[in-house]
C-alpha positions as CSV (number, residue, x, y, z in Angstrom):
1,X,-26.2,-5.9,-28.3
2,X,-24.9,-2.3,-28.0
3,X,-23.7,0.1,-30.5
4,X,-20.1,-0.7,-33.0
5,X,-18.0,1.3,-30.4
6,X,-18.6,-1.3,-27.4
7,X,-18.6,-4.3,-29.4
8,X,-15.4,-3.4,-30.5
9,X,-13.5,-2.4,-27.6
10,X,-15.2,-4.3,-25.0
11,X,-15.3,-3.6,-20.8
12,X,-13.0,-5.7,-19.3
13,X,-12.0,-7.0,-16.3
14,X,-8.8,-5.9,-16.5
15,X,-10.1,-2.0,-16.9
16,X,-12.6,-2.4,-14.2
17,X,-9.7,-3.1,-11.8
18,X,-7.6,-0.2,-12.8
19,X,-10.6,1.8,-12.6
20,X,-11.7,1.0,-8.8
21,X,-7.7,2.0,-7.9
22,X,-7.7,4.9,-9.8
23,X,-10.1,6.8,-12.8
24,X,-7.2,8.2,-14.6
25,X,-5.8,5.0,-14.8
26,X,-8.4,3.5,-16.8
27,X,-8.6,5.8,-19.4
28,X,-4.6,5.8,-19.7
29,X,-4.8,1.9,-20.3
30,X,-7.6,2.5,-23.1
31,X,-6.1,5.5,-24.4
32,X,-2.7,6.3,-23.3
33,X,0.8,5.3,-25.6
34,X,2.0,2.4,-24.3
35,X,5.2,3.8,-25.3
36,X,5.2,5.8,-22.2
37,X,4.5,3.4,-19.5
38,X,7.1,2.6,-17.1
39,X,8.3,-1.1,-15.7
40,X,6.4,-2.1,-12.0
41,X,7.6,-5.0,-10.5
42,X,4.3,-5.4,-8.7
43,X,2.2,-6.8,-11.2
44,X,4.8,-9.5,-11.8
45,X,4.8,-10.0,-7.7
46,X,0.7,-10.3,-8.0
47,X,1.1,-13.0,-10.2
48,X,3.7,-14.9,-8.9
49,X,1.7,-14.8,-5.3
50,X,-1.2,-15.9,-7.4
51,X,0.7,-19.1,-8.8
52,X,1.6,-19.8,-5.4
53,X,-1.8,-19.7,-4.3
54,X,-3.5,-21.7,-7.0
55,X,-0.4,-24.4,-6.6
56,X,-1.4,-24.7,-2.9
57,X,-5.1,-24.7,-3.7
58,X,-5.5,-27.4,-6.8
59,X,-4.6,-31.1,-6.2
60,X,-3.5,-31.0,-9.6
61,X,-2.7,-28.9,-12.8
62,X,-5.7,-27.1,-13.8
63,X,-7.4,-27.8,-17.1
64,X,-7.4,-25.4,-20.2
65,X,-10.6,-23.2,-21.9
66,X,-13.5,-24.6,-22.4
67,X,-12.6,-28.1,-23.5
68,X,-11.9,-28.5,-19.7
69,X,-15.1,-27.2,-18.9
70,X,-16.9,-29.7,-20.7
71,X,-14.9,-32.0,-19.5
72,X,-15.3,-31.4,-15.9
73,X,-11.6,-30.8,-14.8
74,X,-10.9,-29.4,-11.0
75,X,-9.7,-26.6,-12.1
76,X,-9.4,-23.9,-15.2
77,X,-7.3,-21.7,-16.5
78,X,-7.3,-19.5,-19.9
79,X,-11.0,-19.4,-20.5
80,X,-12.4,-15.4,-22.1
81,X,-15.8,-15.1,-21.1
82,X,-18.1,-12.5,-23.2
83,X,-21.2,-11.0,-22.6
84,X,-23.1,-7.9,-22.7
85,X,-25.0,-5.8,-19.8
86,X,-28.6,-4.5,-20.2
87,X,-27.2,-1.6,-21.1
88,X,-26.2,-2.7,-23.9
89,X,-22.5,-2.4,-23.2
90,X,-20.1,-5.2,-24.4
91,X,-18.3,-6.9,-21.5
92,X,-15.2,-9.5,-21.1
93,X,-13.4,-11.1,-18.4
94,X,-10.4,-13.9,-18.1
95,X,-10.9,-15.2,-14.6
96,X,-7.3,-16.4,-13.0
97,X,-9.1,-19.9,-12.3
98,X,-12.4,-21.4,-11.8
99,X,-12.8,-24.0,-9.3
100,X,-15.4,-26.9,-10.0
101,X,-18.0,-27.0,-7.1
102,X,-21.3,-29.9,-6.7
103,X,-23.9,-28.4,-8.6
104,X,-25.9,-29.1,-12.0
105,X,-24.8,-26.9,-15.1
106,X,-24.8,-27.4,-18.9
107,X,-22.0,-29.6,-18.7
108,X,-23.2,-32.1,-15.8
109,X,-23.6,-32.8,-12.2
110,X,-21.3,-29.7,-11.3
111,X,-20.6,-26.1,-11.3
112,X,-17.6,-23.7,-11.9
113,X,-16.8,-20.6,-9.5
114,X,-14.0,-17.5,-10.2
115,X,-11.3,-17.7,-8.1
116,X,-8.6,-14.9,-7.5
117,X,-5.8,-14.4,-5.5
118,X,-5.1,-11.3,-3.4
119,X,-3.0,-9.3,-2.0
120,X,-2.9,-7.2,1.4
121,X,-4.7,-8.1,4.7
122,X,-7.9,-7.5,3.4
123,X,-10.9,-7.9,0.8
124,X,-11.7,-4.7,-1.5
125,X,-13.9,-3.2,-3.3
126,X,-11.8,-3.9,-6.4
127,X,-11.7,-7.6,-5.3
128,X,-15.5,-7.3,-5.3
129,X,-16.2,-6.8,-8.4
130,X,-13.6,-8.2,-10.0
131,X,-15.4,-11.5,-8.8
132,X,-19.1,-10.7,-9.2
133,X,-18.3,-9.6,-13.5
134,X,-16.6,-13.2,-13.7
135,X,-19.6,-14.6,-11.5
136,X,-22.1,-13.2,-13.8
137,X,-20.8,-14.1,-17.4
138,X,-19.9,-17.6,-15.7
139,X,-23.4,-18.1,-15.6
140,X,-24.7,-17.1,-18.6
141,X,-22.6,-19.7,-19.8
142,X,-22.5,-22.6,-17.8
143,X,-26.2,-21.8,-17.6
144,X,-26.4,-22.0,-13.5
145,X,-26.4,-19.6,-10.7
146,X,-22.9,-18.6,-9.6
147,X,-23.5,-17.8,-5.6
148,X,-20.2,-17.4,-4.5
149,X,-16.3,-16.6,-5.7
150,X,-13.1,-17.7,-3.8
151,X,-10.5,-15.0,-2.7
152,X,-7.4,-16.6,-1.6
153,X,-4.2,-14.6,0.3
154,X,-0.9,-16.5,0.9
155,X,0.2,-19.8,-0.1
156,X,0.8,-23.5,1.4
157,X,0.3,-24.1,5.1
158,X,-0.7,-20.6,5.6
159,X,-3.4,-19.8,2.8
160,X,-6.7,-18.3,4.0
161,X,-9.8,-19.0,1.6
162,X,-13.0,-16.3,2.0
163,X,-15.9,-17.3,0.1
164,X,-17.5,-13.9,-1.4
165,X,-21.3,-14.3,-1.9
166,X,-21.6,-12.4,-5.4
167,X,-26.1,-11.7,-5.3
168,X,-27.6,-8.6,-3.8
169,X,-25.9,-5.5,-3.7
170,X,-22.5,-6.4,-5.2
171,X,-24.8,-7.4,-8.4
172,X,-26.3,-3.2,-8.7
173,X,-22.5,-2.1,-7.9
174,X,-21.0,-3.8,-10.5
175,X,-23.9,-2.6,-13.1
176,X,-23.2,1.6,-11.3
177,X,-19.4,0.7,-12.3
178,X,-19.4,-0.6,-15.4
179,X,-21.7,2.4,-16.5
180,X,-19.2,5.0,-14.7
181,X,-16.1,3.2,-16.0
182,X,-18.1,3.3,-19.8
183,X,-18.5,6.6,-19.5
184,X,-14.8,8.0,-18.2
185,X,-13.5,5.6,-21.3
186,X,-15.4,7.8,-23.7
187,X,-14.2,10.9,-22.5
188,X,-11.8,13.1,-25.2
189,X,-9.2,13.9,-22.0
190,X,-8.6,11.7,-18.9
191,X,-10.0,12.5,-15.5
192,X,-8.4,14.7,-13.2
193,X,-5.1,13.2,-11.2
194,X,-5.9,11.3,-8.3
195,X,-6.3,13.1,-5.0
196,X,-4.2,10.6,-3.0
197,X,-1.2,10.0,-5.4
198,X,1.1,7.9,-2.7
199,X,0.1,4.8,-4.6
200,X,1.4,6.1,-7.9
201,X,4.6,4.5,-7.4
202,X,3.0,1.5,-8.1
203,X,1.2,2.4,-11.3
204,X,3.1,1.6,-14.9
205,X,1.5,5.3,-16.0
206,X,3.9,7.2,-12.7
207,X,5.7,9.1,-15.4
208,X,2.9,10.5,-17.5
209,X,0.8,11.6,-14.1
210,X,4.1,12.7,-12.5
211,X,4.6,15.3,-15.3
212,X,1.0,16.2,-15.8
213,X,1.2,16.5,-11.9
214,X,4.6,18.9,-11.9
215,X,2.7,21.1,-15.3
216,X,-0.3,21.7,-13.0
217,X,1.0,22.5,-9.8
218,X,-0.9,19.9,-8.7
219,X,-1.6,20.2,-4.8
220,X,-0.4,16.4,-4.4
221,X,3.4,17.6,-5.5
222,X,3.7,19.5,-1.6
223,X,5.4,17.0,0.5
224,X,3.0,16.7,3.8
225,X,-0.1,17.0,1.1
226,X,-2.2,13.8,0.8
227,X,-5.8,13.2,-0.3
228,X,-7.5,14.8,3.0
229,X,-5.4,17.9,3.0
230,X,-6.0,18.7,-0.8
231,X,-9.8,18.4,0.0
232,X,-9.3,20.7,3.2
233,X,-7.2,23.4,1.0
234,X,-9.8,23.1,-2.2
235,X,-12.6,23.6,-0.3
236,X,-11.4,27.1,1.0
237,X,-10.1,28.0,-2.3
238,X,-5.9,27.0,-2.6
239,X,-6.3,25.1,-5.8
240,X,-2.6,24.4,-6.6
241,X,0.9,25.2,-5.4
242,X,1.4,28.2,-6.9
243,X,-2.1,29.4,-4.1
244,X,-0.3,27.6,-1.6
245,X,3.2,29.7,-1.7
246,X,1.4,32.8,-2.3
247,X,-1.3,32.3,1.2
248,X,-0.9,34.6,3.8
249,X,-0.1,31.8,6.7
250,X,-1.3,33.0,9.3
251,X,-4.6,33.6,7.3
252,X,-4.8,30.4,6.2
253,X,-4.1,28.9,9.7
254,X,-7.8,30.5,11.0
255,X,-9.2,28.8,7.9
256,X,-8.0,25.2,8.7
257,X,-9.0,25.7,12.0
258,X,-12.5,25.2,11.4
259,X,-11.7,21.7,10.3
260,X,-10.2,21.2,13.6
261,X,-7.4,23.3,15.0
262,X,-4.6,20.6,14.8
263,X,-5.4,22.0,10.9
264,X,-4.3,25.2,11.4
265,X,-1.0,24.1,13.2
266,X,0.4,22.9,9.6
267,X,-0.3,26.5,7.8
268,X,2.8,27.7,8.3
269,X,4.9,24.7,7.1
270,X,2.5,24.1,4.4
271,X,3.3,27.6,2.8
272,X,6.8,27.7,3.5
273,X,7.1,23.9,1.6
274,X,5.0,25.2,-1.0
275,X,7.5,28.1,-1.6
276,X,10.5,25.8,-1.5
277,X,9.6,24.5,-4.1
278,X,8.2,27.3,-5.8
279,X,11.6,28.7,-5.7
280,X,13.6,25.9,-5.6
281,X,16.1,26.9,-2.6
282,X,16.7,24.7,0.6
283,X,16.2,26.4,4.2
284,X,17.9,25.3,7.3
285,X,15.5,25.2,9.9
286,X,17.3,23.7,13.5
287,X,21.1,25.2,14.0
288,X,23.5,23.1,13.4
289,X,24.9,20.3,13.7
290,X,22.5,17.8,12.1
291,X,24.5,14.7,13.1
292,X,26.4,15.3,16.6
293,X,27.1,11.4,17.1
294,X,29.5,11.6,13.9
295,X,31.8,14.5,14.9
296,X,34.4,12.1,17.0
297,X,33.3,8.9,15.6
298,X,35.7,6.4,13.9
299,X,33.8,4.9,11.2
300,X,30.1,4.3,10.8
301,X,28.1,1.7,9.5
302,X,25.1,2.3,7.0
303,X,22.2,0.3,7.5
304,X,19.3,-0.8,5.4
305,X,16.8,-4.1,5.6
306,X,15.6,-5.7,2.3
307,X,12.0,-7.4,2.8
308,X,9.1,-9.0,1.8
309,X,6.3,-7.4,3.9
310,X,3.3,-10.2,3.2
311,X,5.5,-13.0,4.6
312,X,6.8,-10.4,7.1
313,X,10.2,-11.9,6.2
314,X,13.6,-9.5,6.8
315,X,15.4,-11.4,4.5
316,X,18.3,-9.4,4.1
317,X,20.6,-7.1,6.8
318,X,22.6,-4.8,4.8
319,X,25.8,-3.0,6.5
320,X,28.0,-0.8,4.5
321,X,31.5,-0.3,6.5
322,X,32.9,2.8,6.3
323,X,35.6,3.6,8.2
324,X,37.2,7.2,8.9
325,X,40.3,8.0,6.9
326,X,43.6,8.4,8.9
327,X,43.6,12.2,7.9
328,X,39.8,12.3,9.4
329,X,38.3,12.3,6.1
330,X,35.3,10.7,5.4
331,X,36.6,8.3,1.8
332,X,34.0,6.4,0.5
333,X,36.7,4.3,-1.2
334,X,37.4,2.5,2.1
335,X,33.8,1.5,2.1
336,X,33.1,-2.2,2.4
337,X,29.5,-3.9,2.2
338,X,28.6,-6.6,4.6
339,X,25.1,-8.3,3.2
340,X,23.7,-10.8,6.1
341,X,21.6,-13.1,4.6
342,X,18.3,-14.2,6.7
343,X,16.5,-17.3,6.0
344,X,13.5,-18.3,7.6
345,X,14.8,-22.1,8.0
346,X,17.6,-20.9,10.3
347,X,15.8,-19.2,12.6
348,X,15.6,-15.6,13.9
349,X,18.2,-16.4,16.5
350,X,20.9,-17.1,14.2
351,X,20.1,-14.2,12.5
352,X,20.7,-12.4,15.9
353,X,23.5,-13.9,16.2
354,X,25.6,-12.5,13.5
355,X,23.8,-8.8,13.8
356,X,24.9,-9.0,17.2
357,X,28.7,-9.7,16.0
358,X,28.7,-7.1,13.7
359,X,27.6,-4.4,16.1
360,X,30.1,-5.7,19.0
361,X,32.9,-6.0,16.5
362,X,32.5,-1.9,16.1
363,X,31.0,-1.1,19.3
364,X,31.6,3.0,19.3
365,X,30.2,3.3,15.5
366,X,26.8,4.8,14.8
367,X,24.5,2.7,12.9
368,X,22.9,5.1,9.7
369,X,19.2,4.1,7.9
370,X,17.2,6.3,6.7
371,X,13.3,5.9,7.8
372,X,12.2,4.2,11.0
373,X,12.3,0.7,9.6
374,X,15.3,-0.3,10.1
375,X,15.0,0.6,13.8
376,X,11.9,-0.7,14.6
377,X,12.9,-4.0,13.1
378,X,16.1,-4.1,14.8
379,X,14.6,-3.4,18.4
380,X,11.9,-5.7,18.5
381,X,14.3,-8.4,17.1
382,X,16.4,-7.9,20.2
383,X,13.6,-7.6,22.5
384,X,12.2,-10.8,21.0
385,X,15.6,-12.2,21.5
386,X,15.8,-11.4,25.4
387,X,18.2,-8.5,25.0
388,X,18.3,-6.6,28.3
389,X,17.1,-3.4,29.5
390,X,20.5,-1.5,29.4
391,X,21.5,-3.0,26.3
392,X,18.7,-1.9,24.5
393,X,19.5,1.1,25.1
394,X,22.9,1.9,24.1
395,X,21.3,-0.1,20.9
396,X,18.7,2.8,20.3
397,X,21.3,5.8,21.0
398,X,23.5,3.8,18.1
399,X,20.7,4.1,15.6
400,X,20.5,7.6,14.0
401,X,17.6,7.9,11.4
402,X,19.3,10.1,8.8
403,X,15.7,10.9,7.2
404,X,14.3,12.2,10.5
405,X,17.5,14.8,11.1
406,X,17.0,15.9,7.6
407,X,13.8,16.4,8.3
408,X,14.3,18.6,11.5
409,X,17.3,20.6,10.2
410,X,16.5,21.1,6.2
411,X,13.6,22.3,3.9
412,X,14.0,21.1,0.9
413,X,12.2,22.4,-2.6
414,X,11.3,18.5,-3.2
415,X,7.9,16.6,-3.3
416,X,8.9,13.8,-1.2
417,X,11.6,13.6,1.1
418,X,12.1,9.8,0.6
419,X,15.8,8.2,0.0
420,X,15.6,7.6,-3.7
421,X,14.0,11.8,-4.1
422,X,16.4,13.0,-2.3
423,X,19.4,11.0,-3.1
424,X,19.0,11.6,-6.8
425,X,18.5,15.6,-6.0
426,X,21.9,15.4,-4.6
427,X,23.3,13.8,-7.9
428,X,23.3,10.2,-6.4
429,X,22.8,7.6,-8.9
430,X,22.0,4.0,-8.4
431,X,24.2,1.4,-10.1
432,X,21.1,0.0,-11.7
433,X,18.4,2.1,-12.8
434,X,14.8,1.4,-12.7
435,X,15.3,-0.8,-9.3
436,X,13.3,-0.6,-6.4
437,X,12.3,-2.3,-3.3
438,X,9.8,-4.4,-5.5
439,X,12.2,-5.1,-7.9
440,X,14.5,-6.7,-5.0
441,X,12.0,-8.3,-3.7
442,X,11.5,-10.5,-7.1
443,X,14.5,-11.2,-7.2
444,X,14.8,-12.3,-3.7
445,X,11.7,-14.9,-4.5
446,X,13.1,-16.0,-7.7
447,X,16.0,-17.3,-6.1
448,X,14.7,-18.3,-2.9
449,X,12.1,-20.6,-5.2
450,X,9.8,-22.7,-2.5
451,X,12.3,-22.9,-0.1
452,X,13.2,-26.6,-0.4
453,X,16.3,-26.7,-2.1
454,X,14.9,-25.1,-5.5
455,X,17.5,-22.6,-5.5
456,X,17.5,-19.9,-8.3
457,X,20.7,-18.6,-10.0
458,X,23.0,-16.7,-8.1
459,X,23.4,-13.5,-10.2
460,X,19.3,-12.9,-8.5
461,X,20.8,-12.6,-5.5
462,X,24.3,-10.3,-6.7
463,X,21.6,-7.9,-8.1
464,X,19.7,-7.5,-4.7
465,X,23.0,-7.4,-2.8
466,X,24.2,-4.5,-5.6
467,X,20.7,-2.8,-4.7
468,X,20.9,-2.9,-0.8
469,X,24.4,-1.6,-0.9
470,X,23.7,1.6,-2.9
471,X,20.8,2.3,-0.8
472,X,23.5,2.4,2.1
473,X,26.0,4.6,-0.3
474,X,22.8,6.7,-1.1
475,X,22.1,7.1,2.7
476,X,25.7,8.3,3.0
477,X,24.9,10.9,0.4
478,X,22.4,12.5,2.4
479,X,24.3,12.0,5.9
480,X,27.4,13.9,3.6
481,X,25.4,16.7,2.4
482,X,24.0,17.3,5.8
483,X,27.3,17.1,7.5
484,X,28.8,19.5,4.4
485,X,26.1,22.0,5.5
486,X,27.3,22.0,8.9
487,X,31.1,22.5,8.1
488,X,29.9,25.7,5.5
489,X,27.7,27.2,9.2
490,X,30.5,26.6,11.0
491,X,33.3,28.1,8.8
492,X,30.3,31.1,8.0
């Protein structure tokens, strides 16, 4: 039965998942103050895509626990299955559905199987396993083989169904998991930080590993650092950022080398990032100016696209106006937002349509974003929309990517050189704190509701609107800090 410990605070489901994304994470939801954990929109996303999914899978309203077991219902919801492995190690999971298949169990002529919804393009690992635990203490208590799970992605017309099979090898990688997860839960200090920490954004725990990280030096907090680099620099001895500032670069260039020589190319900007932020001071790096197309323009328009990247829906166009001052003074109090609304039922053309007036209706104004996203989605909607050869390109000399000239002209002594890092370096704040792109999107579904008619309330939408416009003003920030270094060159 295993030992007091286990019984008490069983393995679960929910732990195994946070322990195939991440170790750390694990132990943080066993042991970690709750206190500290930070708001993600993406769990609450997971589960409304999951709702969506089961709606479009069941014929009707599931059943509840294991009344509706017995009872044989399509479908069931809320049931806590308990168990423990041959290890002795106490085990629980709360499967999102089970689906009632032909079969012979303890309750009749049928069988239940786990059911989950996912998200991405593709089945994981995590997936995996989540579906062979529930698998396993399905059977012990339904008393019949469970030989396969259901992994649904999508919802209505468009969900896909993959059956899993849950025997052979998935059966001995769950047992290896559950004894490595067992064992990083009883450990008096949580494993190391995560190699690859891109994903941390989406992890409730961010700001506890985001300070440990920043304490440590941690190898991760370099901007141009991910999971494959670290290994690279740890294997030839740079254990942290402090190493990293103080390497000789052109030493550490014949060292990378060996790993192939486009290795050794990123030495030098390695080192001098790593001392940035050692030091804290920005360093130009391209004379100036940073942002040529500005110098005789007469107002520009910020630009920045809100959307919801598993339905690859651009739901929203977001244009900030901002017109030059009489004087030539930029005055972000003549600034105007412009939110263009895109839904699916319309079609893309009418979408085109109105981006196309707004672009004509300032026709010698330089369109802002910051990242290529804005620009990709904008020239494939026009080449989708038959725009010709010559247009298209006065289109891409419009579009100035305010996060690639930042990158070209600037070092900055920051880990990431994303919108909201270095927006809020330069004292930008966001009228709503805690909001993000996930965020937004939530809102954008809760008001959209099925798209038939089931509209939300409004205020979801004023909040998105409130968010896409101070990601244009925070765009602006940067594009005004850039063009303030200029001015200092110039007058230097």
């Amino acid at each position: 039965m295993g030992d007091t410990r286990s019984a008490d605070k069983p393995l679960t489901d929910r732990l195994l998942r946070s322990w195939t994304r991440c170790r750390r994470r694990a132990w943080l939801d066993r042991h970690g103050d709750d206190q500290l954990r930070l708001y993600t929109a993406h769990r609450t996303l997971q589960l409304d895509d999951q709702q969506r999914s089961f709606v479009a899978l069941m014929a009707k309203k599931p059943g509840h626990g294991l009344q509706a077991c017995e009872q044989g219902e399509g479908g069931v919801v809320g049931l806590r299955l308990r168990s423990t492995t041959r290890d002795g190690l106490a085990v629980e999971a709360h499967p999102a559905l089970l689906q009632r298949r032909e079969g012979a169990s303890r309750w009749g002529r049928f069988v239940y199987r786990p059911v989950l919804a996912r998200q991405g393009r593709r089945l994981t690992r995590e997936h995996r396993l989540q579906l062979a635990l529930a698998g396993r203490l399905l059977e012990r208590l339904q008393q019949a083989p469970v030989a396969d799970g259901l992994a649904l992605a999508g919802s209505g017309r468009r969900l896909e169904r993959e059956t899993v099979p849950l025997g052979g090898g998935l059966q001995h990688q769950l047992d290896e998991s559950l004894s490595k997860l067992a064992a990083d839960l009883s450990r008096p200090i949580p494993p190391a930080l995560a190699a690859d920490r891109r994903k941390c954004t989406l992890c409730s725990w961010r700001g506890v590993c985001n300070a440990d990280a920043a304490r440590e030096g941690h190898l991760s907090e370099v901007s141009g650092i991910g999971a494959k680099r670290r290994e690279m620099l740890m294997e030839i001895g740079i254990d942290g950022l402090a190493a990293l500032a103080d390497a000789d670069p052109e030493r550490l260039a014949l060292q990378l080398e060996r790993f192939g020589e486009q290795h050794g190319a990123v030495a030098a900007p390695l080192v001098a990032q790593a001392r940035a932020q050692r030091d804290g001071c920005a360093e130009p790096l391209v004379a100036p100016p940073a942002l040529p197309e500005l110098a005789e323009a007469p107002g520009v328009l910020l630009y920045d696209i809100e959307s919801d990247p598993d339905a690859r829906d651009d739901f929203l166009h977001g244009f900030v106006r901002l017109p030059r001052a009489l004087d030539g003074r930029w005055d972000l109090s003549l600034a105007t937002y412009h939110p263009l609304l895109a839904l699916q039922e319309h079609g893309e053309g009418a979408c085109w349509t109105r981006l196309q007036r707004m672009l004509r209706h300032y026709p010698d104004w330089p369109v802002l974003h910051y990242g290529e996203t804005e620009s990709l989605a904008l020239r494939r909607m026009a080449q989708r929309q038959g725009m010709g050869d010559a247009d298209q390109m006065v289109l891409r000399r419009r579009l100035v990517d305010v996060h690639e000239r930042l990158r070209r002209h600037w070092r900055l002594p920051l880990n990431s050189y994303g919108l909201k890092t270095v927006a809020d370096w330069l004292g930008f704040r966001w009228g709503q704190a805690g909001v993000d792109g996930a965020r937004a999107l939530l809102w954008w579904r809760q008001w959209r509701g099925t798209g038939q008619g089931d509209r939300g309330h409004v205020q979801a939408l004023r909040w998105i609107f409130a968010y896409n416009r101070d990601d244009g003003l925070a765009t602006w920030a940067v594009a005004a800090w850039l063009l303030a270094q200029d001015e200092t060159e110039r007058k230097g």
